[in-house]
C-alpha positions as semicolon CSV with decimal commas, in nm:
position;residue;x (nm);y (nm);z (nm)
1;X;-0,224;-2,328;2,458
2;X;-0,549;-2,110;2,427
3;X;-0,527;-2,091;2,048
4;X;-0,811;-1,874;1,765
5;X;-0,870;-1,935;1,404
6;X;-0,765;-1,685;1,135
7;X;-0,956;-1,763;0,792
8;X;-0,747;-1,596;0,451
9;X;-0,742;-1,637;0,120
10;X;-0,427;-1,712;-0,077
11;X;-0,317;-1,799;-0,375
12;X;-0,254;-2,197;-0,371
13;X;0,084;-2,149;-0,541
14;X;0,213;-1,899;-0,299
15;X;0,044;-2,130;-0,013
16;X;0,192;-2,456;-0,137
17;X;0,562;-2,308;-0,231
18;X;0,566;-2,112;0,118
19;X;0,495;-2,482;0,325
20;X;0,777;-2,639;0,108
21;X;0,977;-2,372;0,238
22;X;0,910;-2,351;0,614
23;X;0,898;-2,816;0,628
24;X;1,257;-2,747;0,482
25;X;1,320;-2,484;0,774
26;X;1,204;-2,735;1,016
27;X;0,870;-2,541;1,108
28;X;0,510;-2,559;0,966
29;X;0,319;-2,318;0,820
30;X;0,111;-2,229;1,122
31;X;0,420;-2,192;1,356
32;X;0,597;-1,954;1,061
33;X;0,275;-1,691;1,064
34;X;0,218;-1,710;1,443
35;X;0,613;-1,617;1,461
36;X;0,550;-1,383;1,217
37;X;0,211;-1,195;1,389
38;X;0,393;-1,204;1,760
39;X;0,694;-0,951;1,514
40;X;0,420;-0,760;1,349
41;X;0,243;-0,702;1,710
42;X;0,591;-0,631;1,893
43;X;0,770;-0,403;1,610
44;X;0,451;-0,266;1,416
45;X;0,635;-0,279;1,119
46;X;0,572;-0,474;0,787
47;X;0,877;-0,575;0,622
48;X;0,917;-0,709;0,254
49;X;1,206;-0,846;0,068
50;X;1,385;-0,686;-0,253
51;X;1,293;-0,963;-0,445
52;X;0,898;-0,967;-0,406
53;X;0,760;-0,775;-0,712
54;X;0,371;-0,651;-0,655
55;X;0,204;-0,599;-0,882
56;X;-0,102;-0,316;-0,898
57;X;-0,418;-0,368;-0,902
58;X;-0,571;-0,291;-1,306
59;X;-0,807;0,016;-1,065
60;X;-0,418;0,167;-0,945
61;X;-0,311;0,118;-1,281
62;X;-0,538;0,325;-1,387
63;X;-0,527;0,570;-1,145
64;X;-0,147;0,642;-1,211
65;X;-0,221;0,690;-1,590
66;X;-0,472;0,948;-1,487
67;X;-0,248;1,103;-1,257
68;X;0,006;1,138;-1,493
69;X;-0,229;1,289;-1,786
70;X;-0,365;1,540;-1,499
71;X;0,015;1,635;-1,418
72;X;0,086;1,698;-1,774
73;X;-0,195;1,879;-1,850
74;X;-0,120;2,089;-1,521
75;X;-0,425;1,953;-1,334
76;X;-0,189;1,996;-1,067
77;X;-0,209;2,218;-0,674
78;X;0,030;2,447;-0,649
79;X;0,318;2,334;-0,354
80;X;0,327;2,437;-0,005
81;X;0,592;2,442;0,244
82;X;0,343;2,443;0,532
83;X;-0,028;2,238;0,625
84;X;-0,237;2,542;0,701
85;X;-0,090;2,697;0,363
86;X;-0,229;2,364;0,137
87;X;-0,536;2,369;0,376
88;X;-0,625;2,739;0,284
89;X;-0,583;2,684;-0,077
90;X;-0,843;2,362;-0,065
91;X;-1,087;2,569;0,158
92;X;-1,058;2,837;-0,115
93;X;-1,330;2,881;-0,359
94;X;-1,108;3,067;-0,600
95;X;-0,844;2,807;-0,593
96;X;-0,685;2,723;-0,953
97;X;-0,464;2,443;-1,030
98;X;-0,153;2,546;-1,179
99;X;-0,253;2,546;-1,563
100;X;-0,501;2,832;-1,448
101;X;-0,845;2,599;-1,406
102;X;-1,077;2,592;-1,125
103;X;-0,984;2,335;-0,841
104;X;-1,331;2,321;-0,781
């Protein structure tokens, strides 16, 4: 079997509680991702369980705190209900957000 290496970095935990899981299974670790890659390349999908909680980064966390103060404070575009619509209003050097400042 013509085989490649794939070099990651992972948190030992995760690494040593997911081989504990697949020797149980009956597989190893390598077999479990290569089974895994062969899905990702056939479906294209990503899938992840209910129970795995991720957790933002501390740069999205603050990003969503912003977000929300600019929403509040109406730092906001107005909504569109078509592309070129929102397009027009980011070309346009008069556009205001919807708490009447300049987008620009």
């Amino acid at each position: 079997m013509n085989t490649a290496v794939v070099n990651f970095k992972v948190d030992p935990k995760i690494k040593k509680n997911a081989q504990a899981v697949v020797e149980r299974l009956g597989f190893s670790l390598s077999s479990v991702l290569n089974a895994y890659l062969r899905n990702l390349v056939r479906t294209r999908t990503v899938e992840f369980s209910d129970d795995v909680r991720l957790e933002p980064t501390p740069w999205t966390k603050r990003m969503l705190k912003q977000a929300e103060k600019d929403t509040k404070a109406g730092f906001v575009s107005p909504s569109f209900s078509n592309v070129k619509d929102s397009i027009a209003w980011l070309d346009d050097p008069k556009a205001r957000y919807q708490n009447g400042h300049p987008a620009r």
